[in-house]
Structures are given as structure tokens and as C-alpha cells.
N, C-alpha and C positions, 0 to 999 in steps of 0.2 A: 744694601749691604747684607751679606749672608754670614751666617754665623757657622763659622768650622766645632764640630767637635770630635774631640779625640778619645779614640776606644782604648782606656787604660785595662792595661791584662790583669785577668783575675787571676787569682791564688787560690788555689782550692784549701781548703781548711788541712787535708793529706799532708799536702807537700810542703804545706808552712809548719807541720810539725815534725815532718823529719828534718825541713831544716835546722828547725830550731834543735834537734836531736845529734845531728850530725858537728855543729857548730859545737856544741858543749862536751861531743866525745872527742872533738881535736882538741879542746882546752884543756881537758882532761889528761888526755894520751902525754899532751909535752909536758903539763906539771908532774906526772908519775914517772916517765921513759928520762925526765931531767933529773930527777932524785935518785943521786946514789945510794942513799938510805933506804931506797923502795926496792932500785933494781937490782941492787946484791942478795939480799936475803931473801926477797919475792919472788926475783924471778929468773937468777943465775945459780941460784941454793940447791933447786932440782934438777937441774943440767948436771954440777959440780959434783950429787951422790951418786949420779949416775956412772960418772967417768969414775968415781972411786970404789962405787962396788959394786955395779955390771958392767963397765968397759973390760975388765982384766979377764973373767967369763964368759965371756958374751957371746962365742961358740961355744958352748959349753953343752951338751944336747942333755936334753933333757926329754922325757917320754910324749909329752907334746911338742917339742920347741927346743928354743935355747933358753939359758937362762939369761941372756941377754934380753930376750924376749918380755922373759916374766919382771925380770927388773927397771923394764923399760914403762910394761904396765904403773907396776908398783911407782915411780918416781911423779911420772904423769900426772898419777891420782891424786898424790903431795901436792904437787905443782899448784893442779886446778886449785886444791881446797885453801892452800895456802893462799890464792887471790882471793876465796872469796872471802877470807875472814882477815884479812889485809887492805884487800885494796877498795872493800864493800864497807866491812868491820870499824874497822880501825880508823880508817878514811872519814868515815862520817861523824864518829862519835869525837875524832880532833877537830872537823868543823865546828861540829855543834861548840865545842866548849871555846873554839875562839871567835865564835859567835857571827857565822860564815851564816849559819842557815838565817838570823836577823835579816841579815844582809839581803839574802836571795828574795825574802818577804818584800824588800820594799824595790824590788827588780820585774820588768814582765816575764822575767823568769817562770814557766807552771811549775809545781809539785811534782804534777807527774814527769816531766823533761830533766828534773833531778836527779831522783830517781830512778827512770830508765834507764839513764846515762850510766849509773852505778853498775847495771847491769850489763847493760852494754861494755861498757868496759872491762866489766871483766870474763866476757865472754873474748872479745878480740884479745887481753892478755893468756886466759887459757889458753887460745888456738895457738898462739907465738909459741908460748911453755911447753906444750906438746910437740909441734910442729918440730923445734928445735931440739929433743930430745930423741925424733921419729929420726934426723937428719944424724944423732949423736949414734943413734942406733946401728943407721946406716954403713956411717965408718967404721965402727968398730966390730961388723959383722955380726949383728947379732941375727940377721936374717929373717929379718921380719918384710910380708909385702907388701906395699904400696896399700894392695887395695884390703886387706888387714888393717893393718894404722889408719887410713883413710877411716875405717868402721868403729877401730876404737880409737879416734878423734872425733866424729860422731857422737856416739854414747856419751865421752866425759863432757863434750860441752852442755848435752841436756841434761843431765846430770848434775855439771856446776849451778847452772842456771837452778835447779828444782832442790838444790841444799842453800841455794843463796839466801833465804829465809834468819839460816844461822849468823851470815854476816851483817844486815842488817838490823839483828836483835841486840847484836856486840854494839851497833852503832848508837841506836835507840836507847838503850837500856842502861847501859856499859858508862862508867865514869869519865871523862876523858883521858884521866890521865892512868885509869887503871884498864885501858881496852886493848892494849897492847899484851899487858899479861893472861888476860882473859881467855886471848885469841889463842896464846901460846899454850896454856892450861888446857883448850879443847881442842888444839890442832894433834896433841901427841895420841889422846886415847882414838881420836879418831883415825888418824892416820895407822896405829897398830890394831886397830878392827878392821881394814882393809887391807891388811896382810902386805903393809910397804916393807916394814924391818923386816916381818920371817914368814912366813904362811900361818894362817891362824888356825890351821888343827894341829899347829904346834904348838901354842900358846896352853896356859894352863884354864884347864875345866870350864871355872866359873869364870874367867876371862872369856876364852871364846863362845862361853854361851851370853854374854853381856857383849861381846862383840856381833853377834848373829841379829841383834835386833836395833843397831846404828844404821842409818844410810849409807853413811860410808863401805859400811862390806856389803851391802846388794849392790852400790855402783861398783865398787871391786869384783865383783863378781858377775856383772854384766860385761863391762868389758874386759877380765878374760876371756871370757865367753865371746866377744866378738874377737881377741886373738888367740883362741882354740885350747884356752887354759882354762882350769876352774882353781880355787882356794889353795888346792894343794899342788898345783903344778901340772896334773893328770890332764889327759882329754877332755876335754868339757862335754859336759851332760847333763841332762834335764832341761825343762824348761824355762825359760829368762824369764816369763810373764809372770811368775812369781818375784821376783826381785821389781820387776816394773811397777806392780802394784805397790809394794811396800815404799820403793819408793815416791809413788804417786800421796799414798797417804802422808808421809812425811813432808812433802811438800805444799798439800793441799793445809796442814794443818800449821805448818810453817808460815804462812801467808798470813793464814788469819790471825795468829800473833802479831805477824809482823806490822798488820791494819790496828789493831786495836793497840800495838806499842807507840803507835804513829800517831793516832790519836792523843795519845796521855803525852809523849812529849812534845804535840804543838798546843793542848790544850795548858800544859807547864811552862812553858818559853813563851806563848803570846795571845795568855788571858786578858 
């Protein structure tokens, strides 16, 4: 009698974690794209200022561009930040307090596939918010090209990703039931230091110089600069690698909060 044996396929340790990567950002995508609490103010909020105040503009010429152009910039920027302090923010710090991360504890669920996911997700809602604004753009003439928008969709997504830091400090840190106002409370000052309302050498003195040292206006400021605009509307000029950096520092130092908040709240939740 001869004994058969059968060669069971291996799984590389890789691909079983993007599975497991991939699986948790479709569970994700349908509880968030389901919620009309998420997807009006998240992610239909920046589409909607756009149509009310660069669609009527939007050939509007301006010394680089239209002003479709710059408002297009400006809305995007919203967009992004708004996910990350929503959909990162706000998202984790409601789990934690209905006690969703317990849960995930007694799951093969890792840490880090949580996590990612957070990210990940709101890397794939950025590109949508953007994308859909690139296409609002399109209609309404604001004349912006392809391979432009392609450059600054580019920038804002590593840029979402490198202030996402901020949303999971909201989640971490942030009460659950006070992380909604939290978000709201840092989404405005940062969003008017990236010149979404007005250009910020419009802004008064000591605002725009307390605006000059947020992330948010060197990402503003990058990606003008990859749609041929700077702060005030002009030609873009100077070099980017200065905003790169700054915001490299902001992010590098964003993390390490973010590890040492992550410690203290699984060290609090499941001593």
C-alpha cells in the first residue's frame, strides 16, 4: 500500500497580510460609504463649497491660472484633512468608548492590520474627494490639466498620510464623546492656515505668521506649487524642499506621539 501525500500551498507571511489588510478596508469602506452621517459632511461638504464658491469663478483668470484653479486647490486640502480627523480621529476614539478596540483584543485581528486600515482608508477616501472635485473642476471650466491635478493628487495624498498623526491623537487621546468637537475646533484654524477661505497674506499679521508654522500651509503650499500657484495666487516660486522638510518634521514627530499615546491607551484599557 503506498501512501499519497498532498502538497498544501504555502502562504507567504506578505500576502497573508495584505489579505488580511485588504479584507478590513472593504469592511471598513461599506460601514463609512453606508453612513450618511459620514458621507455628507466628510465627504460631499468639499465637493458642495466648491460648487458654491469656485464653480460661479472658475474661469475667472487670474495671474497664474483661474480662480477655479486655486479654489479647487483650496477645497481638496479641506477634503483631505477633513478625513483625516473624521474618518482616523473621530472613528477611533467612538470605537474605543464602545469598546470595539476590547473586542478586536480577543480577535486574530493584529494591531498593526487596524491601524493600517485607518490609513488606508483614508488615503483611498482622499483620492475619491479629490478626484471628484478634479472632475467638478472639469465642468465648470476651471481649466485645470490632467497631468497638473494628477501632481496635486499626488502631493495631498502623501501629505494626508504624513498629518494623519493628528487624527489618531483625536482618537487616542480625545474623549469619545468630546472627539467630534475637538476635530471641529482644529479643522477651522487649520484649514485658514492653508489659505482654503482667503489666501493667507491676507490674513491678519500674527495670524499668518502662526499660520506659517502649521503643516497645513507648507501642504498648501506644495500643492499649489505643483498647480503653478503659491499662497497668494502668483506664479509659484522657490523651492518646495523647504515645505517638504517641515513637513517631514511634523510627521516624524507626529508618530512618535502617536506610539507613545498608543501605549498609554492600551496600557489604560487592558492592564
Amino acid at each position: 500500500m503506498t501512501a499519497t501525500s498532498l502538497a498544501l500551498p504555502v502562504r507567504r507571511p506578505g500576502s497573508r497580510s495584505l489579505g488580511i489588510l485588504a479584507r478590513q478596508l472593504r469592511a471598513e469602506l461599506r460601514i463609512n460609504v453606508r453612513a450618511p452621517e459620514f458621507v455628507v459632511p466628510v465627504m460631499a461638504l468639499p465637493i458642495l463649497l466648491y460648487f458654491i464658491f469656485g464653480a460661479p469663478r472658475a474661469a475667472e483668470p487670474m495671474p497664474a491660472g483661474t480662480v477655479g484653479a486655486f479654489t479647487m486647490v483650496g477645497f481638496s486640502i479641506y477634503g483631505v484633512l477633513n478625513i483625516v480627523l473624521f474618518a482616523i480621529g473621530e472613528a477611533i476614539a467612538d470605537e474605543r468608548g464602545r469598546g470595539y478596540l476590547r473586542l478586536v483584543r480577543t480577535t486574530p485581528l493584529p494591531a498593526w492590520a487596524y491601524l493600517a486600515t485607518k490609513l488606508a482608508l483614508a488615503a483611498v477616501l482622499s483620492l475619491l474627494v479629490v478626484a471628484l472635485i478634479g472632475v467638478a473642476g472639469t465642468v465648470t471650466g476651471a481649466g485645470v490639466s490632467p497631468e497638473r491635478w494628477l501632481a496635486v493628487t499626488v502631493v495631498l495624498l502623501a501629505g494626508g498620510l504624513a498629518i494623519a498623526p493628528l487624527g489618531f491623537l483625536i482618537g487616542f487621546l480625545a474623549r469619545p464623546h468630546g472627539a467630534s468637537a475637538i476635530a471641529l475646533l482644529i479643522l477651522f484654524p487649520l484649514s485658514l492656515a492653508s489659505g482654503v477661505f482667503m489666501p493667507v497674506d491676507q490674513l491678519p499679521g500674527i495670524v499668518r505668521d502662526i499660520s506659517m508654522l502649521t503643516p497645513t500651509y507648507h501642504l498648501a503650499e506644495l500643492a499649489r506649487l505643483a498647480a503653478g500657484f503659491d499662497a497668494s495666487g502668483l506664479p509659484a516660486a522657490g523651492d518646495g524642499w523647504q515645505h517638504v522638510v517641515v513637513i517631514g518634521a511634523w510627521s516624524l514627530s507626529g508618530f512618535a506621539l502617536v506610539a507613545l499615546s498608543y501605549r498609554r491607551m492600551v496600557a489604560r484599557q487592558f492592564a
